[in-house]
N, CA, C and O of each residue as an XYZ file, in Angstrom:
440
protein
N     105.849     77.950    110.648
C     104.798     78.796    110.095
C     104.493     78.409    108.654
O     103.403     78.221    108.114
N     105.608     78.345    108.217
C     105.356     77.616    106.386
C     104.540     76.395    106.294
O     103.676     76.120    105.462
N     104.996     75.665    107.365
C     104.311     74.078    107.305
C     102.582     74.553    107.322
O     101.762     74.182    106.482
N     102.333     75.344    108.351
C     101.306     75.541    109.241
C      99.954     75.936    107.387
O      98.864     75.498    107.019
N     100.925     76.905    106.851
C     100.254     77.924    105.797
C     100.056     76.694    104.906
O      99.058     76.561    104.198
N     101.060     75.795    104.971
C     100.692     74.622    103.565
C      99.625     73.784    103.329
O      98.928     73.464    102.366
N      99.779     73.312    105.471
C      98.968     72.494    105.396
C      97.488     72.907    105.554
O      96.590     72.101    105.310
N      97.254     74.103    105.942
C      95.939     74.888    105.628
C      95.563     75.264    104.544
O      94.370     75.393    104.271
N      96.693     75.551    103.586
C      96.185     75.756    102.129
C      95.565     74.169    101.386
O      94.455     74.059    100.868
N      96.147     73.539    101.453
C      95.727     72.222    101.297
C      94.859     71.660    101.667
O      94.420     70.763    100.948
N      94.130     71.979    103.150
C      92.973     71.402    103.541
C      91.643     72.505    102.701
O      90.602     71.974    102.314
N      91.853     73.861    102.536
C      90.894     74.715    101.725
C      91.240     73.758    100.661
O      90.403     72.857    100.628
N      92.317     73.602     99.638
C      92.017     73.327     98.682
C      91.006     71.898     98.273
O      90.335     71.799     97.246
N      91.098     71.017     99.206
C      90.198     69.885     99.419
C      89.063     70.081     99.386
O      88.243     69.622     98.591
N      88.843     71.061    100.590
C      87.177     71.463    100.607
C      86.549     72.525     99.499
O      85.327     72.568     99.359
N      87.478     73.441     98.662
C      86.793     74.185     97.828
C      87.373     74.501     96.449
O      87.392     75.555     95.812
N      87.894     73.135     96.141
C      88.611     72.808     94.518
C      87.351     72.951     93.758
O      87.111     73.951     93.081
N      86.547     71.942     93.873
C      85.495     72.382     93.247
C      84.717     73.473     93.026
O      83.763     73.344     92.258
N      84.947     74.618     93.588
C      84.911     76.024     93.213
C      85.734     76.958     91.956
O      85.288     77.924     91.336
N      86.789     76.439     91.861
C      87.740     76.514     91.368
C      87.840     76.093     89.653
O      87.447     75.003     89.236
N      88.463     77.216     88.724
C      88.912     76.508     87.731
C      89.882     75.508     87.532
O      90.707     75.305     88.423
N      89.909     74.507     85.939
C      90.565     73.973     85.601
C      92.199     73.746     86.185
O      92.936     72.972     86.795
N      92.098     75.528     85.237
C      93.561     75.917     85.733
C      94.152     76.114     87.064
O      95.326     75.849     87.324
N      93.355     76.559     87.842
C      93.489     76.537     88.933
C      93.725     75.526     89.954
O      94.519     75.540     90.895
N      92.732     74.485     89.520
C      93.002     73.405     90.147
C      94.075     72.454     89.966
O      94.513     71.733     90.862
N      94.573     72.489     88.488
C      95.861     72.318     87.743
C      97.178     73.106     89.065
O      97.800     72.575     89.985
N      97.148     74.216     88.667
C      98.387     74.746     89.355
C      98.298     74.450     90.532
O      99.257     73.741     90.836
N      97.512     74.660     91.517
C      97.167     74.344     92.954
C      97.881     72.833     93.394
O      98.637     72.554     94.325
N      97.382     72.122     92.463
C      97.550     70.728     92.593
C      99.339     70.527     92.731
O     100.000     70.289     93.742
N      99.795     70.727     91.289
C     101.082     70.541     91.593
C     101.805     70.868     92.261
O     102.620     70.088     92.754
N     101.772     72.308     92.560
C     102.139     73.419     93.486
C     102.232     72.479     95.480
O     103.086     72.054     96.259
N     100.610     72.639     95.378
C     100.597     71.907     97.167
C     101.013     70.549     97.595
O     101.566     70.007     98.552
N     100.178     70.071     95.761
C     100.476     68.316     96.152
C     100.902     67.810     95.615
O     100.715     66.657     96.001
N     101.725     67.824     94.470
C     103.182     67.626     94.310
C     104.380     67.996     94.483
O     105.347     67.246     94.346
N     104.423     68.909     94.728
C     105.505     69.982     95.119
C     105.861     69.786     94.157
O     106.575     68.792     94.024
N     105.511     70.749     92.803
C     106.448     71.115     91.773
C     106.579     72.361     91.977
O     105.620     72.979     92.440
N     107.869     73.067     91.664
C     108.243     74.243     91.702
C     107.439     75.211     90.911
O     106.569     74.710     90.198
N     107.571     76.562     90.902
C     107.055     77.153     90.342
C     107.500     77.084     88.440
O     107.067     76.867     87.308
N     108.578     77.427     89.187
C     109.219     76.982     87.020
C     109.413     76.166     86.470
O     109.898     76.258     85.342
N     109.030     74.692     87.200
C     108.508     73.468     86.959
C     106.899     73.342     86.294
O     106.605     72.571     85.380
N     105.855     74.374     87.043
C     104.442     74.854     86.818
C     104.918     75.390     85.458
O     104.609     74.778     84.436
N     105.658     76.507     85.406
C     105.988     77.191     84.170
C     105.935     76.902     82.933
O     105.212     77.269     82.007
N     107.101     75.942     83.070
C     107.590     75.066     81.827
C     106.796     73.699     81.350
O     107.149     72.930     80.456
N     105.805     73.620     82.064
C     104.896     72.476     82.052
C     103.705     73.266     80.963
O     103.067     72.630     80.124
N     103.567     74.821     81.189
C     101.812     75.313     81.082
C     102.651     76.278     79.891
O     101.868     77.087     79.394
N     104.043     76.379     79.326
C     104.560     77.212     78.663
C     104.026     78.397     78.776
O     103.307     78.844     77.881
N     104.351     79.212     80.106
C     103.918     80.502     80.785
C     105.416     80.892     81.668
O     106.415     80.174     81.714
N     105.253     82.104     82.268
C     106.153     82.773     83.010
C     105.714     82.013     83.986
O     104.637     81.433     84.124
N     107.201     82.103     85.046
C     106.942     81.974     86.349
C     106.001     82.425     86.940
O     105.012     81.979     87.522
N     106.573     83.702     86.647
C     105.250     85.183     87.230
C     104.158     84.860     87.123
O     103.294     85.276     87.895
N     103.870     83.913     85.994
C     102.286     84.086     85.397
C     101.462     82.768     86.757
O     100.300     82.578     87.118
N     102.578     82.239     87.073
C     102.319     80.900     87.702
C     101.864     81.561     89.111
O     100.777     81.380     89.660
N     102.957     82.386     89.589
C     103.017     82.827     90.820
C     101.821     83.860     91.184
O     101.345     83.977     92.313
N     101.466     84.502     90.176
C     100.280     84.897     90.159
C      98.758     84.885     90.530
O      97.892     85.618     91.009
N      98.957     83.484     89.975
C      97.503     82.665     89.825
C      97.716     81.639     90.820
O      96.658     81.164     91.232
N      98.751     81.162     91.322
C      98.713     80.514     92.573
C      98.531     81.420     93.771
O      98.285     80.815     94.815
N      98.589     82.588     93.839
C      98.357     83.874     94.996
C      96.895     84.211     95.084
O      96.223     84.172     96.115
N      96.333     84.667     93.452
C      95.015     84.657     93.413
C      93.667     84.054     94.429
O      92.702     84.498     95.051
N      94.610     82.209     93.987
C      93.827     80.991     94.040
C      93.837     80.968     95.377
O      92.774     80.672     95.924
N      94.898     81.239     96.133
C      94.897     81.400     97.896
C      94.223     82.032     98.277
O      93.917     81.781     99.443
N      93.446     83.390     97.548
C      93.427     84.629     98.146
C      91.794     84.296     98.171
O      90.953     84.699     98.974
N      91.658     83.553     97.190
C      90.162     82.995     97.068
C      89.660     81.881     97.705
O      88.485     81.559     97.883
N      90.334     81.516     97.918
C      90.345     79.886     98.968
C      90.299     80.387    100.080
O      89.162     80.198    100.513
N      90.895     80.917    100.782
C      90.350     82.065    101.999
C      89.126     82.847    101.894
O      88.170     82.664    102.647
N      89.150     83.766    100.915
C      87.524     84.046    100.500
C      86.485     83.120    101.042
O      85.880     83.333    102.093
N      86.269     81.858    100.107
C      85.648     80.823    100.060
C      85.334     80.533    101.718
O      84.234     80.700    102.246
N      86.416     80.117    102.319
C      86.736     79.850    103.723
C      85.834     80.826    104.930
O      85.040     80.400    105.768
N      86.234     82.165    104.702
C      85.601     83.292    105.475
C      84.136     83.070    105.445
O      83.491     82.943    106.485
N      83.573     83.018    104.197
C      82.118     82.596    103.757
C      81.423     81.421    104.561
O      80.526     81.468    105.403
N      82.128     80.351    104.029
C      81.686     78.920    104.234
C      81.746     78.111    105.678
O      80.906     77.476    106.316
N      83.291     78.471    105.912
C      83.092     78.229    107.268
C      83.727     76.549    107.385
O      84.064     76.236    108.527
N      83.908     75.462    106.286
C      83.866     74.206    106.111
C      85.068     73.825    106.602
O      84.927     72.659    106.971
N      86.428     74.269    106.849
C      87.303     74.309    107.374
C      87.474     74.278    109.034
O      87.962     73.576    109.919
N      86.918     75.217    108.891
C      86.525     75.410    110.631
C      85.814     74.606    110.978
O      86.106     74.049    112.036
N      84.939     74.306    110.472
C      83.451     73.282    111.223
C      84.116     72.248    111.308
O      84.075     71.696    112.408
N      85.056     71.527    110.101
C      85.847     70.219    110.320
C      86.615     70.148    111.462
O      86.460     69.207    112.239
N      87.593     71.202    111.711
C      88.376     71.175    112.657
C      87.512     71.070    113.811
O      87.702     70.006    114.400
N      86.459     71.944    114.441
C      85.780     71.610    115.570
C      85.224     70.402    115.458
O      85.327     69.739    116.490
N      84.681     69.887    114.588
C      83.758     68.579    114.576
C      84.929     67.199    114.944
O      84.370     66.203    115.402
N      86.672     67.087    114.747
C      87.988     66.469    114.892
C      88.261     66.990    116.415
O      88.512     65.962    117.044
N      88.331     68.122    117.317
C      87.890     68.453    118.364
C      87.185     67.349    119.560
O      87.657     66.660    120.464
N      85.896     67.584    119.057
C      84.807     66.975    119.002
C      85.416     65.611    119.321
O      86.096     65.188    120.257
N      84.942     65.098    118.243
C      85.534     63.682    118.348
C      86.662     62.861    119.247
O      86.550     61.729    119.719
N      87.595     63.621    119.323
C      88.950     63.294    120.132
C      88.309     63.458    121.453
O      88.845     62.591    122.143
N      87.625     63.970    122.037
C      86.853     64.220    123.479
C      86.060     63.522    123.657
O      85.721     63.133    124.775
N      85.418     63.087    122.286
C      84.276     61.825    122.516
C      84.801     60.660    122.786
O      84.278     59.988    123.675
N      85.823     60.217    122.157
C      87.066     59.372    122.482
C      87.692     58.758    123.772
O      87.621     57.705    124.407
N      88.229     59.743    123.824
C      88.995     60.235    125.041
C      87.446     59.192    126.505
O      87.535     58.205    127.235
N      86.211     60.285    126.176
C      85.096     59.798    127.014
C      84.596     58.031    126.911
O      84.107     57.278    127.753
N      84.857     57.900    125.948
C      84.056     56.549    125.877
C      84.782     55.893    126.261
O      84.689     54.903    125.535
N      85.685     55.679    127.119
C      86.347     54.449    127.787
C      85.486     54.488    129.357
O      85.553     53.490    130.075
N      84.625     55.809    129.841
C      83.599     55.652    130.770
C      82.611     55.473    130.681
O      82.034     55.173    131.726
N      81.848     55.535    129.489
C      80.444     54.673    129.197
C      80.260     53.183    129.608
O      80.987     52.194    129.513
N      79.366     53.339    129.960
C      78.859     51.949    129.971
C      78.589     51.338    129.106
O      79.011     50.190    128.970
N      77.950     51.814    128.417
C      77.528     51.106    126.641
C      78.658     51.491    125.782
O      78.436     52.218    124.813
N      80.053     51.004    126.083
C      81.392     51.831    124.743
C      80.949     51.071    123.369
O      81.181     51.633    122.298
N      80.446     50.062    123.390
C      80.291     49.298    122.222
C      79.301     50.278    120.956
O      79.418     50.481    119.747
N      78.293     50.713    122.067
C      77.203     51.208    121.253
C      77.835     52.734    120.626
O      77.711     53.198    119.492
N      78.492     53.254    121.733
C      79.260     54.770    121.919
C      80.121     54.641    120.660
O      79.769     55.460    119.811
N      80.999     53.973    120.334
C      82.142     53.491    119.632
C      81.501     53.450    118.021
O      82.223     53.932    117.147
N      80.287     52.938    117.655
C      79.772     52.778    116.484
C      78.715     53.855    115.934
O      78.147     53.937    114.844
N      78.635     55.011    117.612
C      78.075     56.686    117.078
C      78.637     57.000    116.664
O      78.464     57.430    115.523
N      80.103     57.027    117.493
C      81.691     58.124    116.994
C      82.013     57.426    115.915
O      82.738     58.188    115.274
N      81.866     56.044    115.105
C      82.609     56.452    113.714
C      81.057     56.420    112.803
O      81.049     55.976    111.655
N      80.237     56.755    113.227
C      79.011     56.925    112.068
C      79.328     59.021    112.029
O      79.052     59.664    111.016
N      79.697     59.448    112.839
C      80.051     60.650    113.250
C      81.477     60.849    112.127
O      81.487     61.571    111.130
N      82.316     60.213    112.498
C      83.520     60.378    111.274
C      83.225     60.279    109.597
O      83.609     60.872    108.588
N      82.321     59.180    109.924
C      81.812     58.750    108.117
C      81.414     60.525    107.749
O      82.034     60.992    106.794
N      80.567     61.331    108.372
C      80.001     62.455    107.613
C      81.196     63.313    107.263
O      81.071     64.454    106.820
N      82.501     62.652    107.504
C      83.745     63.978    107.320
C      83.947     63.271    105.656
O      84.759     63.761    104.871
């Protein structure tokens, strides 16, 4: 379940960093994608833990926000769906050559 929450926090944070402050994107960063600890964040930004743990809860709470709204998360995942079925299909086309160079003009838009 932890893995599951990380690696979803991480894919919001991809799609809606740029929403996001400085700081935010600062703590987020180290936090998901470095794995620095929280009192590692701390002692880096000369702040409380708390203050860290805080604003990394916030930043989730808004990245979900963002998410509920936008939808960009979801659409990726169906559109990866998608694709794997298109996949999967084009070994029965007749034209795979032509099929093969839709499905990655189809990936380029991710």
């Amino acid at each position: 379940m932890m893995l599951e929450k990380t690696t979803r926090l991480t894919y919001l944070f991809d799609f809606y960093q740029s929403l996001l402050t400085p700081k935010q994107k600062s703590y987020m960063s180290l936090y998901y994608l470095d794995d620095f600890s929280l009192g590692e964040i701390a002692e880096e930004y000369s702040v409380s833990r708390q203050a860290v743990y805080d604003n990394i809860k916030r930043t989730e709470a808004m990245l979900e926000q963002y998410e509920e709204k936008l939808l960009l998360f979801q659409k990726f995942q169906e559109r990866q769906k998608i694709m794997t079925k298109l996949r999967e299909l084009s070994t029965s086309v007749e034209d795979s050559e032509a099929f093969e160079i839709l499905l990655q003009e189809l990936e380029k838009l991710d």
